[in-house]
PDBQT receptor file of N, H, CA, C and O in Angstrom, charges set to zero:
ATOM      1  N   UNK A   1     -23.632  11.030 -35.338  1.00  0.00    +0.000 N 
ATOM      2  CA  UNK A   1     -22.453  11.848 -35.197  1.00  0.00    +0.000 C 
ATOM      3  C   UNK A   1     -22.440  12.587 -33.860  1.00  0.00    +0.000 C 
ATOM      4  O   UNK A   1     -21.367  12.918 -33.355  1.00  0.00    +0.000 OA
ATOM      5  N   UNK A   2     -23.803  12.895 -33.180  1.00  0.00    +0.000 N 
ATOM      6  H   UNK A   2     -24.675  12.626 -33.590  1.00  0.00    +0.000 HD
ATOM      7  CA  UNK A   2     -23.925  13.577 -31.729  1.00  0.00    +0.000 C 
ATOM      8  C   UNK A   2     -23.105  12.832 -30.883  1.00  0.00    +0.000 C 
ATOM      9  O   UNK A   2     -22.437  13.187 -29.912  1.00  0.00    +0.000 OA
ATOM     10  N   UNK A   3     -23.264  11.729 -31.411  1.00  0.00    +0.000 N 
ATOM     11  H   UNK A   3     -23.807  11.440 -32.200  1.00  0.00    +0.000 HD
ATOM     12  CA  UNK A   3     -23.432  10.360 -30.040  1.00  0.00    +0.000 C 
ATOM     13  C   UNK A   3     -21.652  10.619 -29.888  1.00  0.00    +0.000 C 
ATOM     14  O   UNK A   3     -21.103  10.792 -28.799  1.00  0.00    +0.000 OA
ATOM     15  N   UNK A   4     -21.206  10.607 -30.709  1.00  0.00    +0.000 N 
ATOM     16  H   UNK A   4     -21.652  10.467 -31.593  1.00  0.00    +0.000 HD
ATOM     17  CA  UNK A   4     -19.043  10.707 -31.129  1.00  0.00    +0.000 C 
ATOM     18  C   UNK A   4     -18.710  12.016 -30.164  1.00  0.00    +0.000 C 
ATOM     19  O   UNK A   4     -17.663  12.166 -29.535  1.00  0.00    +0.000 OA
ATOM     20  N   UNK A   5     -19.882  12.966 -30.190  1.00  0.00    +0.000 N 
ATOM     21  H   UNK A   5     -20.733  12.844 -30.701  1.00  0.00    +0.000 HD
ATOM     22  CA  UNK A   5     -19.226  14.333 -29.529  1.00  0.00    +0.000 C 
ATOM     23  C   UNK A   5     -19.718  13.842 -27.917  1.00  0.00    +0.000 C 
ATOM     24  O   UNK A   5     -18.781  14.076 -27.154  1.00  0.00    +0.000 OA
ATOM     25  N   UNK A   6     -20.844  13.266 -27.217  1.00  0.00    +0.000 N 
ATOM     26  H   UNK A   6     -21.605  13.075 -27.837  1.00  0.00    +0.000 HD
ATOM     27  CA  UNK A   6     -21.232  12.994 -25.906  1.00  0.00    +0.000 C 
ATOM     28  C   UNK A   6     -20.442  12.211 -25.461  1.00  0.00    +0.000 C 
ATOM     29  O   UNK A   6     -19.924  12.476 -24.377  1.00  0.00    +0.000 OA
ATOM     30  N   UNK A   7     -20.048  10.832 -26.245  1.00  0.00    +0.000 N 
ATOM     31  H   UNK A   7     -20.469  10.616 -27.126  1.00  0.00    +0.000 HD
ATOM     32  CA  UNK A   7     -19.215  10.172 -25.311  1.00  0.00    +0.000 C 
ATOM     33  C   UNK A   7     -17.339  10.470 -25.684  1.00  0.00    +0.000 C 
ATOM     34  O   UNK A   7     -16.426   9.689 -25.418  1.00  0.00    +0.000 OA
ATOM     35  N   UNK A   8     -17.237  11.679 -26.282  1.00  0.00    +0.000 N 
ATOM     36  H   UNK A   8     -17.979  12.313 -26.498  1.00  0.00    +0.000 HD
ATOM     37  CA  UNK A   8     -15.855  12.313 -26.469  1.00  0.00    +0.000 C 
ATOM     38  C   UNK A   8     -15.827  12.944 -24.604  1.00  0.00    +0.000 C 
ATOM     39  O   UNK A   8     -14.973  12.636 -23.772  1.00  0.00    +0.000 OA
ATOM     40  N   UNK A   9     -17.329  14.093 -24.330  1.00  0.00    +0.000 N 
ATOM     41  H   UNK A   9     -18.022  14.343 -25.006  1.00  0.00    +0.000 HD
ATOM     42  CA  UNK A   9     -17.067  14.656 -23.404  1.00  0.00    +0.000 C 
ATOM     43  C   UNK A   9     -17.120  13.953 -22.520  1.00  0.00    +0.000 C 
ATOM     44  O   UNK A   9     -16.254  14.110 -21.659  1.00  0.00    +0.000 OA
ATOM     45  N   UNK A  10     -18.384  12.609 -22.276  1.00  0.00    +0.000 N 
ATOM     46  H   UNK A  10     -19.087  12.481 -22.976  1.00  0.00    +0.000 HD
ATOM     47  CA  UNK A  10     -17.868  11.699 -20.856  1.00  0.00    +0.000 C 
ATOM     48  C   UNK A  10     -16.570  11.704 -20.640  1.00  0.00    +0.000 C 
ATOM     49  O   UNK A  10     -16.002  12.374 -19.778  1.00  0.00    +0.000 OA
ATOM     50  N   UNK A  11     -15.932  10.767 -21.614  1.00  0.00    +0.000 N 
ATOM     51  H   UNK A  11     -16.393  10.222 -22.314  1.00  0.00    +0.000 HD
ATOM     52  CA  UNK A  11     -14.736  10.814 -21.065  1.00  0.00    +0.000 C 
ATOM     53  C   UNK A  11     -13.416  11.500 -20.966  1.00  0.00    +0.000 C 
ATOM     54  O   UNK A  11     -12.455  10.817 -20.613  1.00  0.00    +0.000 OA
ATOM     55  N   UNK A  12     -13.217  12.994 -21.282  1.00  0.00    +0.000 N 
ATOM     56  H   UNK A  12     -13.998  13.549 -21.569  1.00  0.00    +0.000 HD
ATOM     57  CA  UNK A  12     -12.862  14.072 -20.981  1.00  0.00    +0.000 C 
ATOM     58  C   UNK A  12     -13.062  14.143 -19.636  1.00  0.00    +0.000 C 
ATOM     59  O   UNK A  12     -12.144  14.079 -18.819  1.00  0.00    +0.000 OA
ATOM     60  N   UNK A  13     -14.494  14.303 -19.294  1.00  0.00    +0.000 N 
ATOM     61  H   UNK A  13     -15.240  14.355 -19.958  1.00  0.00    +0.000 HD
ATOM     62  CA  UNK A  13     -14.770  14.829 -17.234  1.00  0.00    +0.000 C 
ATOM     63  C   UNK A  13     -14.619  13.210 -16.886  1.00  0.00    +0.000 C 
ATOM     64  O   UNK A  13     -14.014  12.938 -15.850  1.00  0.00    +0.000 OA
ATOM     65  N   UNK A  14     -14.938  12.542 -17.384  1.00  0.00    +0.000 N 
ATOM     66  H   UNK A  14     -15.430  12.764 -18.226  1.00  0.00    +0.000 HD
ATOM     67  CA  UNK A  14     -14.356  10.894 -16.469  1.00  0.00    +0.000 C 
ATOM     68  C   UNK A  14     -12.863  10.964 -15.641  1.00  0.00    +0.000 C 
ATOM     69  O   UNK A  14     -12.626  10.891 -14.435  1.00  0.00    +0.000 OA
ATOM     70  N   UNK A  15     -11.569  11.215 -17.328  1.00  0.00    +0.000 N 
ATOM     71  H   UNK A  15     -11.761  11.275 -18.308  1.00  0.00    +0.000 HD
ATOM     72  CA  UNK A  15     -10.349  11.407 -16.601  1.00  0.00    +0.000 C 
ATOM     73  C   UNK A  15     -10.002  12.641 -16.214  1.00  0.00    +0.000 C 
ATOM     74  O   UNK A  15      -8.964  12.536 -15.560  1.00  0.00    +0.000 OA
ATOM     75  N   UNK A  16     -10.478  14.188 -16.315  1.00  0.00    +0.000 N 
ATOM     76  H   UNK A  16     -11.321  14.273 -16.846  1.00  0.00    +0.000 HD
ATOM     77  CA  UNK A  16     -10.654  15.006 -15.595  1.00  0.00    +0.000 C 
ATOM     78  C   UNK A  16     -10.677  14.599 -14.298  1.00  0.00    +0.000 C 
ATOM     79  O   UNK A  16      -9.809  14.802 -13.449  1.00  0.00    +0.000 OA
ATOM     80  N   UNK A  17     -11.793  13.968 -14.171  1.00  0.00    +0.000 N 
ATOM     81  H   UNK A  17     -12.498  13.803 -14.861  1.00  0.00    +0.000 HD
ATOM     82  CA  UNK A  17     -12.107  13.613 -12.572  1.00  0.00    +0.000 C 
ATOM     83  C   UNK A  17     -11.200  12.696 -12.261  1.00  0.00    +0.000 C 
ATOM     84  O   UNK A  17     -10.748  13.081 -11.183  1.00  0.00    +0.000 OA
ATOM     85  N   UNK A  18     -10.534  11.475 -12.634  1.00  0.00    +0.000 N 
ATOM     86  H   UNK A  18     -10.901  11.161 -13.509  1.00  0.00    +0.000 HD
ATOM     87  CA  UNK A  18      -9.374  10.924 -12.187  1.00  0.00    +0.000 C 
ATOM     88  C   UNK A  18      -8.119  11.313 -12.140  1.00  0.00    +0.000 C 
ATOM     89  O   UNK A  18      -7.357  10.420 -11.771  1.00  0.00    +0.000 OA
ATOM     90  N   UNK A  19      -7.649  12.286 -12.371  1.00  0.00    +0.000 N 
ATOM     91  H   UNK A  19      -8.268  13.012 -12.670  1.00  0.00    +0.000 HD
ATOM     92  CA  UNK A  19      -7.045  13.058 -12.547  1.00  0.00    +0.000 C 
ATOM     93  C   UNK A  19      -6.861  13.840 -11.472  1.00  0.00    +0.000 C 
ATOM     94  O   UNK A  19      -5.743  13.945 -10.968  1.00  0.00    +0.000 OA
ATOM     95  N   UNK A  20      -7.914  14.474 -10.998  1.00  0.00    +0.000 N 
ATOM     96  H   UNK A  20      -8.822  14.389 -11.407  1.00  0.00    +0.000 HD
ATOM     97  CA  UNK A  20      -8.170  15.597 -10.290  1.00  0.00    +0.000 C 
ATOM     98  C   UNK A  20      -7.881  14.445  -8.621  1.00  0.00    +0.000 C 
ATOM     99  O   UNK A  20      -7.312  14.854  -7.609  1.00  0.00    +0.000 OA
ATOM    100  N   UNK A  21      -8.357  13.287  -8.775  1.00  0.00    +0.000 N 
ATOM    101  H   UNK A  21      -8.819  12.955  -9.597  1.00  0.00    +0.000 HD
ATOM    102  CA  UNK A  21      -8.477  12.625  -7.386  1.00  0.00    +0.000 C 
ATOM    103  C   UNK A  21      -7.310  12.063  -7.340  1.00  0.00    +0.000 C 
ATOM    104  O   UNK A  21      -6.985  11.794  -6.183  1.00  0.00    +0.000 OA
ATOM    105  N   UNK A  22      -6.466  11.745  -8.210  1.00  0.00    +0.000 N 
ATOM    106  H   UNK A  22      -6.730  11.964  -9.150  1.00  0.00    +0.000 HD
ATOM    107  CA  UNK A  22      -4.964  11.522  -8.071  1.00  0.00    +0.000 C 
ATOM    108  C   UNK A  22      -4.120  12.553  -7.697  1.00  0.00    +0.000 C 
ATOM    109  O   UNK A  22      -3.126  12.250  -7.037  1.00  0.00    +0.000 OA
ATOM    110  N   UNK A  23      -4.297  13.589  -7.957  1.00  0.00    +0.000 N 
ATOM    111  H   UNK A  23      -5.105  13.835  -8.493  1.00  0.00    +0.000 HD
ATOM    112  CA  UNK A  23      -3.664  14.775  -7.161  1.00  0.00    +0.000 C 
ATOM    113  C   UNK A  23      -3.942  15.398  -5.773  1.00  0.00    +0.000 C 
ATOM    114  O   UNK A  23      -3.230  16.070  -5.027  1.00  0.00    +0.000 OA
ATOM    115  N   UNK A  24      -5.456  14.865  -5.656  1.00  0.00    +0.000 N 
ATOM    116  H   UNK A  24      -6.034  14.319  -6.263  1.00  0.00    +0.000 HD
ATOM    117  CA  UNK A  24      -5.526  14.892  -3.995  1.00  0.00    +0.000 C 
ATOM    118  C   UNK A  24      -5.314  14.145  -3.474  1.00  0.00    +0.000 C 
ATOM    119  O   UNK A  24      -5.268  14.154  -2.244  1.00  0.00    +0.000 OA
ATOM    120  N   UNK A  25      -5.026  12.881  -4.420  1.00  0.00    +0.000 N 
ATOM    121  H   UNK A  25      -5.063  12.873  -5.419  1.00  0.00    +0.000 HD
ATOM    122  CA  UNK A  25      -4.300  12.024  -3.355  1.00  0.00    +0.000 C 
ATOM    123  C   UNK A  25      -2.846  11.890  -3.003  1.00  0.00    +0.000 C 
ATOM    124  O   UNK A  25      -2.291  11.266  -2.098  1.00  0.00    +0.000 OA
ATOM    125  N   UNK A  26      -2.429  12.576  -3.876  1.00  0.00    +0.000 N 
ATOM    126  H   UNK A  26      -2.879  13.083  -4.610  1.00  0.00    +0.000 HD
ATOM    127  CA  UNK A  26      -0.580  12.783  -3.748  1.00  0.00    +0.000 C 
ATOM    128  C   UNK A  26      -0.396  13.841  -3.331  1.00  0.00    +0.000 C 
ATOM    129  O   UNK A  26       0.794  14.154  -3.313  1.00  0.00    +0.000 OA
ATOM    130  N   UNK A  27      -1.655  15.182  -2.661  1.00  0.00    +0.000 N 
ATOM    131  H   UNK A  27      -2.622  14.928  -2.675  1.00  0.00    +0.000 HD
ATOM    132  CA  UNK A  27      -1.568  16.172  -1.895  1.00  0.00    +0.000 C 
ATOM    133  C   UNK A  27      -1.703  15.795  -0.729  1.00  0.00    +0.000 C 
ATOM    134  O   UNK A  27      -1.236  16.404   0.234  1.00  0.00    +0.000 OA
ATOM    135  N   UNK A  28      -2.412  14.656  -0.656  1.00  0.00    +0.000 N 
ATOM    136  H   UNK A  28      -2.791  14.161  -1.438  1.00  0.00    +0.000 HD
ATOM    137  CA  UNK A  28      -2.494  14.275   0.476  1.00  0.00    +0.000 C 
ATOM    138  C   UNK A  28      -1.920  13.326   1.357  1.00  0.00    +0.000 C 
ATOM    139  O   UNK A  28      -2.410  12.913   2.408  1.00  0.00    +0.000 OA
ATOM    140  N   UNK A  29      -0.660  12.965   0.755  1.00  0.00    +0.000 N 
ATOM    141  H   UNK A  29      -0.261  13.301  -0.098  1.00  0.00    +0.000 HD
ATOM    142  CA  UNK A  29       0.339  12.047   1.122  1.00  0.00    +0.000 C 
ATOM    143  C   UNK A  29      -0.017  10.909   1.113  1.00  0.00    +0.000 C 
ATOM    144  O   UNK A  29       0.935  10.222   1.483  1.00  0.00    +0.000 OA
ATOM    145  N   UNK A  30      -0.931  10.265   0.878  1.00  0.00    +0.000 N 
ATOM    146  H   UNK A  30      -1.705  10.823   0.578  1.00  0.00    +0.000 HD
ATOM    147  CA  UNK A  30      -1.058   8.877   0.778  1.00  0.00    +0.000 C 
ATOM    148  C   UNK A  30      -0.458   7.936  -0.122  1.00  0.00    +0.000 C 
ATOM    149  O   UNK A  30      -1.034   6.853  -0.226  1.00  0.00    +0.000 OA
ATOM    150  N   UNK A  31       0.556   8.124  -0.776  1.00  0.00    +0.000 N 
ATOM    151  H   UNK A  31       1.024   9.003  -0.691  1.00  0.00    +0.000 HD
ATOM    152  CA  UNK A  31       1.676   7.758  -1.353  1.00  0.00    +0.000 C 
ATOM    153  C   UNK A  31       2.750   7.713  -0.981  1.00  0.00    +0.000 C 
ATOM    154  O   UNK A  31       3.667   7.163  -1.591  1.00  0.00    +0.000 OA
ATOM    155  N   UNK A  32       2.855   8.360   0.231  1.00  0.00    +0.000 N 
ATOM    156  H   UNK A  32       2.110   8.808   0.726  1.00  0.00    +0.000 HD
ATOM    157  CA  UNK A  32       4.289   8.951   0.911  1.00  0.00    +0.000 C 
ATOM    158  C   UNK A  32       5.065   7.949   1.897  1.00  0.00    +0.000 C 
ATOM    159  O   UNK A  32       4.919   8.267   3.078  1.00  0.00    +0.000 OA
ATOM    160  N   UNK A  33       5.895   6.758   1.670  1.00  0.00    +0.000 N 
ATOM    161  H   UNK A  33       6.013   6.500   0.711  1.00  0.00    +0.000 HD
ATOM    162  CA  UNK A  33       6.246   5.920   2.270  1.00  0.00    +0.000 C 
ATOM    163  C   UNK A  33       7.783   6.010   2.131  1.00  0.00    +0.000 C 
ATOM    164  O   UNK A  33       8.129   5.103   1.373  1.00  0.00    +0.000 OA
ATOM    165  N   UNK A  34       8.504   6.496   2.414  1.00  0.00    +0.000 N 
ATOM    166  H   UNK A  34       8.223   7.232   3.030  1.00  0.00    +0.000 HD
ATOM    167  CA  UNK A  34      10.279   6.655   2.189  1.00  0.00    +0.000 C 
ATOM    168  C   UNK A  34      11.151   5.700   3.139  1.00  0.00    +0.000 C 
ATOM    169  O   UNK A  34      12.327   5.379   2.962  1.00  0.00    +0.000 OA
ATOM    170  N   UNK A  35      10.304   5.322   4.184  1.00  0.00    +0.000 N 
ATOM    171  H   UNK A  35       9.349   5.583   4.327  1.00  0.00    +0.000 HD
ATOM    172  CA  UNK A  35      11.041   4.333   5.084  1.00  0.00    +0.000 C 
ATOM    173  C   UNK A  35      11.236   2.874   4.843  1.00  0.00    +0.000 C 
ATOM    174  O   UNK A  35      12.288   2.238   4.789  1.00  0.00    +0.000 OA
ATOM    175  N   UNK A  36       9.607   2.353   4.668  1.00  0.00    +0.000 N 
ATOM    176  H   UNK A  36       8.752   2.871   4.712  1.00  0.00    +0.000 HD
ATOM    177  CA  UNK A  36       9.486   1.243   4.580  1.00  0.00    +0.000 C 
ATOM    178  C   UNK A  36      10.150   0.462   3.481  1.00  0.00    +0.000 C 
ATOM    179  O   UNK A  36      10.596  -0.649   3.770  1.00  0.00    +0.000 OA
ATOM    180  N   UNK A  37      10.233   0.781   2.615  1.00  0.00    +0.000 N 
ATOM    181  H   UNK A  37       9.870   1.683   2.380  1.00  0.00    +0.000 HD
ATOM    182  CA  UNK A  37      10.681   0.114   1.205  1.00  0.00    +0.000 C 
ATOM    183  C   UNK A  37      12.554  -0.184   1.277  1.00  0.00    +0.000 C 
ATOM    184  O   UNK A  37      13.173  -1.199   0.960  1.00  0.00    +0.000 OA
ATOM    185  N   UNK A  38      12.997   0.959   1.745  1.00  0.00    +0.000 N 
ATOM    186  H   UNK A  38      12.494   1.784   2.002  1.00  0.00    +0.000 HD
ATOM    187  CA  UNK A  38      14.379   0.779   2.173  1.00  0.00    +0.000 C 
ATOM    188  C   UNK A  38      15.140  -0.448   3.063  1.00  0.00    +0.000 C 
ATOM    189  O   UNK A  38      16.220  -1.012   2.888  1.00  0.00    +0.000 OA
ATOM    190  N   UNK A  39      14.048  -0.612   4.134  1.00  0.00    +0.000 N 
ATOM    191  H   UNK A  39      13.171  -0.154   4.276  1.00  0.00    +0.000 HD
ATOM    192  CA  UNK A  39      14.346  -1.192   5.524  1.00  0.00    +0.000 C 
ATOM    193  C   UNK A  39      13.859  -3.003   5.018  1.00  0.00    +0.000 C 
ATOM    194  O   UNK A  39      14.216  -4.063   5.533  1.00  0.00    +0.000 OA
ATOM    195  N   UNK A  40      12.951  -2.753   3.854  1.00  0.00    +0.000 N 
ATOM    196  H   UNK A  40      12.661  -1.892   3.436  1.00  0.00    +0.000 HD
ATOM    197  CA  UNK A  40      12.032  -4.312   4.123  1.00  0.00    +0.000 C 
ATOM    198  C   UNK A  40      13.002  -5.475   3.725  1.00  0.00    +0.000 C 
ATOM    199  O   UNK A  40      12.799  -6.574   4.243  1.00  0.00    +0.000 OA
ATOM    200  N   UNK A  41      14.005  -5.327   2.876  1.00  0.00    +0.000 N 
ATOM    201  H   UNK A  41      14.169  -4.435   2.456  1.00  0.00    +0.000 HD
ATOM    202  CA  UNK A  41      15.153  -5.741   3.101  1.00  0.00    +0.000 C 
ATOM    203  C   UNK A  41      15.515  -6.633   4.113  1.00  0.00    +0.000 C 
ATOM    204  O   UNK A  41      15.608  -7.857   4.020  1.00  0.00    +0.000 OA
ATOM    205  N   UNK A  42      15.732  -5.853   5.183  1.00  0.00    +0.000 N 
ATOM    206  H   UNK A  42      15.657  -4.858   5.258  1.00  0.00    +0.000 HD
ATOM    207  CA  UNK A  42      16.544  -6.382   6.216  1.00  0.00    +0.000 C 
ATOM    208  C   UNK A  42      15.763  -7.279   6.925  1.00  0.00    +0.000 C 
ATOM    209  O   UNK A  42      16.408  -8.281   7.233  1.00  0.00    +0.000 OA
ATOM    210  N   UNK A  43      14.929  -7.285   7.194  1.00  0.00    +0.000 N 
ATOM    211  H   UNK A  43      14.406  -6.470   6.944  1.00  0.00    +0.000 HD
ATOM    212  CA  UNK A  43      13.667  -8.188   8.194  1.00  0.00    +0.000 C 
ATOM    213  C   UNK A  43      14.046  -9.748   7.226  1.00  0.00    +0.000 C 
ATOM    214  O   UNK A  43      14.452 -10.014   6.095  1.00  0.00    +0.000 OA
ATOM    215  N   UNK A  44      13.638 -10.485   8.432  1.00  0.00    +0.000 N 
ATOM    216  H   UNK A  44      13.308 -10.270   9.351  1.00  0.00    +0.000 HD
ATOM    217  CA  UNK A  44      13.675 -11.807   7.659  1.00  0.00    +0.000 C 
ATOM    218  C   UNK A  44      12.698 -12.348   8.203  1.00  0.00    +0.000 C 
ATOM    219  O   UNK A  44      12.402 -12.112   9.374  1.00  0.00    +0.000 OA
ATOM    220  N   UNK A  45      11.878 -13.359   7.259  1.00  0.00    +0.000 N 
ATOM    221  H   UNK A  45      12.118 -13.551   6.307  1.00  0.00    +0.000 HD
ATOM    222  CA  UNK A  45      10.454 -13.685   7.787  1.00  0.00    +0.000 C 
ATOM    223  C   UNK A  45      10.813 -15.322   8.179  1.00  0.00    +0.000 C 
ATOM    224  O   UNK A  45      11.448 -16.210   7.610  1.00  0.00    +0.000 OA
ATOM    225  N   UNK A  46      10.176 -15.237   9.257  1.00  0.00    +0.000 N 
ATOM    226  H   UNK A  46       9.660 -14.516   9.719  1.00  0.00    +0.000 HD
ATOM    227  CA  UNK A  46      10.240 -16.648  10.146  1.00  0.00    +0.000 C 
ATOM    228  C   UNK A  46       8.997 -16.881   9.929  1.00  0.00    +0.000 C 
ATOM    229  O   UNK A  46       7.982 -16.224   9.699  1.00  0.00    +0.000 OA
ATOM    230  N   UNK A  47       9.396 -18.328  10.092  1.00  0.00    +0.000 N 
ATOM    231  H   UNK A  47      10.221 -18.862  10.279  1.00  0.00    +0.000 HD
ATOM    232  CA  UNK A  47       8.239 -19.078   9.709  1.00  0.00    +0.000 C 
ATOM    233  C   UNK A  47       7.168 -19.460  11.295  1.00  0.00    +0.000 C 
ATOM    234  O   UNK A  47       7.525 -19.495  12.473  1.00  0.00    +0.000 OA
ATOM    235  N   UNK A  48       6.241 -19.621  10.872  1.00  0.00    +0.000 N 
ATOM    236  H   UNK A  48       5.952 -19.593   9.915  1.00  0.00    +0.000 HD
ATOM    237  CA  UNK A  48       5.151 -20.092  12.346  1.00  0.00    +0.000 C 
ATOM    238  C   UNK A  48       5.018 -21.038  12.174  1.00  0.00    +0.000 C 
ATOM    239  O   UNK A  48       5.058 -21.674  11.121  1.00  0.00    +0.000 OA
ATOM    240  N   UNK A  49       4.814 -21.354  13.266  1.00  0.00    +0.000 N 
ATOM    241  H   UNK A  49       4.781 -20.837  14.121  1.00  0.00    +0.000 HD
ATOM    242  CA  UNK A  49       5.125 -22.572  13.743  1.00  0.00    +0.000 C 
ATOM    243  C   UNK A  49       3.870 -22.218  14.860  1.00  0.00    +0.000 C 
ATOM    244  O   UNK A  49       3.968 -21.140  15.445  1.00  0.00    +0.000 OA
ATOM    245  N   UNK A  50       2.966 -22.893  15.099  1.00  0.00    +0.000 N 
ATOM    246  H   UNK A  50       2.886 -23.769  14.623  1.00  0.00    +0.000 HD
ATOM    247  CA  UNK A  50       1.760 -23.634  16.164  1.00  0.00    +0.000 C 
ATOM    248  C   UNK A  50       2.262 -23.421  17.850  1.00  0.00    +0.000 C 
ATOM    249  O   UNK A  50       2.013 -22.554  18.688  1.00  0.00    +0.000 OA
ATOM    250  N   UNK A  51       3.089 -24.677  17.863  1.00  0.00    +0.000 N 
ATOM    251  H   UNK A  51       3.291 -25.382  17.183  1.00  0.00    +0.000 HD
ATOM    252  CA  UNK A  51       2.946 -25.110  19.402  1.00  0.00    +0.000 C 
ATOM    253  C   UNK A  51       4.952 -24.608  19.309  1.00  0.00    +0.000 C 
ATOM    254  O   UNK A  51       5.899 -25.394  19.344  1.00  0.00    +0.000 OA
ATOM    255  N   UNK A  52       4.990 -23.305  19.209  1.00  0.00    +0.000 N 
ATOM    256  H   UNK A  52       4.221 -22.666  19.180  1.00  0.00    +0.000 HD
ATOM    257  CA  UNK A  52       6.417 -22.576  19.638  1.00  0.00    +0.000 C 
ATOM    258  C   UNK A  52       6.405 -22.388  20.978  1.00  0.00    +0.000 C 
ATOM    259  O   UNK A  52       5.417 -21.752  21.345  1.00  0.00    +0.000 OA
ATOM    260  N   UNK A  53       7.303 -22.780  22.022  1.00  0.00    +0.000 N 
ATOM    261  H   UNK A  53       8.106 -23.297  21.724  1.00  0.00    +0.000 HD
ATOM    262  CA  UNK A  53       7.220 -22.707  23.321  1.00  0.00    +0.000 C 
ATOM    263  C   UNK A  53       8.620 -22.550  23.912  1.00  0.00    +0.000 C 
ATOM    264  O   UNK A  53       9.213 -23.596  24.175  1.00  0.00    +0.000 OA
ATOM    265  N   UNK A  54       9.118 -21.604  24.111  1.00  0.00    +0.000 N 
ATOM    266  H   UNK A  54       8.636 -20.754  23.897  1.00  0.00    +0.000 HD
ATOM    267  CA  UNK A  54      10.341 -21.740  24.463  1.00  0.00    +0.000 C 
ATOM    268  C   UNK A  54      10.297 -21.467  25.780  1.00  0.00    +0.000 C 
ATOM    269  O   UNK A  54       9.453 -20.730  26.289  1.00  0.00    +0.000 OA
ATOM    270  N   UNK A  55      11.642 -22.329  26.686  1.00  0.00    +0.000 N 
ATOM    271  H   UNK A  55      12.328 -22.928  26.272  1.00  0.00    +0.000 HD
ATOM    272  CA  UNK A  55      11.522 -22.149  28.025  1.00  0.00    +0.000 C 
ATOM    273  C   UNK A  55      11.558 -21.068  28.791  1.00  0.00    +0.000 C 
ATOM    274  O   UNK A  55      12.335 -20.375  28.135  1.00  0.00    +0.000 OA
ATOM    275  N   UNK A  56      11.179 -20.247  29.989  1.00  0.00    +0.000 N 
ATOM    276  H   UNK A  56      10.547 -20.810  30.522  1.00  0.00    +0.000 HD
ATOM    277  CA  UNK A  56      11.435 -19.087  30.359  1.00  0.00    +0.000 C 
ATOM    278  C   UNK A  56      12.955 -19.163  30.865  1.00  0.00    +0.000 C 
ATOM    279  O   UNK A  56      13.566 -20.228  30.952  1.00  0.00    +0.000 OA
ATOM    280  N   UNK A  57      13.395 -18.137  31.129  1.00  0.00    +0.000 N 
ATOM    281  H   UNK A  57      12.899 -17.272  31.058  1.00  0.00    +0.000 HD
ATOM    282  CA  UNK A  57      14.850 -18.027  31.573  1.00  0.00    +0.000 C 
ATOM    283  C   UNK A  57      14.854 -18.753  32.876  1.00  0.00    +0.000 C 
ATOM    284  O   UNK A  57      15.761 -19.545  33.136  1.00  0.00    +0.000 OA
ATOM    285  N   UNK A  58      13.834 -18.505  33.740  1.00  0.00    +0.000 N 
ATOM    286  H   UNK A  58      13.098 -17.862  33.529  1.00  0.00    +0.000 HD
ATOM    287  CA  UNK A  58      14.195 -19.048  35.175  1.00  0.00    +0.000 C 
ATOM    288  C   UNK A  58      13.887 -20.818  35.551  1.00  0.00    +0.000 C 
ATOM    289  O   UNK A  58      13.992 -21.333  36.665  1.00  0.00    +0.000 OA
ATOM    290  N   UNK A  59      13.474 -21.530  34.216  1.00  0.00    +0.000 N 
ATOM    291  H   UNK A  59      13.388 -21.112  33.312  1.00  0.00    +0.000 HD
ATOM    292  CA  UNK A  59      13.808 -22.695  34.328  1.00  0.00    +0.000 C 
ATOM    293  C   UNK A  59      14.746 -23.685  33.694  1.00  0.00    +0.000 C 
ATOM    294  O   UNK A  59      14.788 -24.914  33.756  1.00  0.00    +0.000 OA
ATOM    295  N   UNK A  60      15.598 -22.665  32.970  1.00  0.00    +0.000 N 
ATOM    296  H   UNK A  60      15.565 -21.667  32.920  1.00  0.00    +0.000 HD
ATOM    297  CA  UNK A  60      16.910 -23.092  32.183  1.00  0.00    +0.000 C 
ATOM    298  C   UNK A  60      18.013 -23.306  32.931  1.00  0.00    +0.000 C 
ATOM    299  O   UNK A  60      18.594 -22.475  33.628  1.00  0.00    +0.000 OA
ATOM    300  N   UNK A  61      18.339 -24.654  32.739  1.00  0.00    +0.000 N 
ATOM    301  H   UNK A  61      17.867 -25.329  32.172  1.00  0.00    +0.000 HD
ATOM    302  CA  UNK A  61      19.202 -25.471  33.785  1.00  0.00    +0.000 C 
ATOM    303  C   UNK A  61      20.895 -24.457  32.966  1.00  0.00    +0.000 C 
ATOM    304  O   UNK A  61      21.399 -24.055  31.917  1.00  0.00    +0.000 OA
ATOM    305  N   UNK A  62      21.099 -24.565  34.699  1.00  0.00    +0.000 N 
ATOM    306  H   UNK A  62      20.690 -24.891  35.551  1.00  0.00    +0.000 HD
ATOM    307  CA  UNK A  62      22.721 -23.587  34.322  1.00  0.00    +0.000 C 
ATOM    308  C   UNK A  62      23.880 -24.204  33.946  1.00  0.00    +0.000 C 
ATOM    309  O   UNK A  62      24.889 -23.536  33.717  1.00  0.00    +0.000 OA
TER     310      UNK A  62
């Protein structure tokens, strides 16, 4: 019956302690992204491609 009350309190201070480090981490802004998620939208992903070579301007026939 001890054993029911020790591992009651582990995990009491276990999520105590997760708990406690989730709030320094949202004190500490590392969650804080308001731009990116809005914008990612708009970007469009091109594909790669290896041997991409496009001509410079000053040898493009006029």
């Amino acid at each position: 019956m001890e054993v029911i009350f020790v591992l009651i309190a582990i995990s009491l201070i276990l999520a105590g302690s997760f708990l406690f480090l989730f709030f320094r981490a949202m004190k500490g802004g590392q969650f804080d992204d308001n731009h990116t998620p809005a914008i990612r939208i708009l970007f469009e992903n091109e594909p790669k491609t290896k041997d991409k070579k496009e001509p410079s301007p000053s040898t493009k026939s006029k």
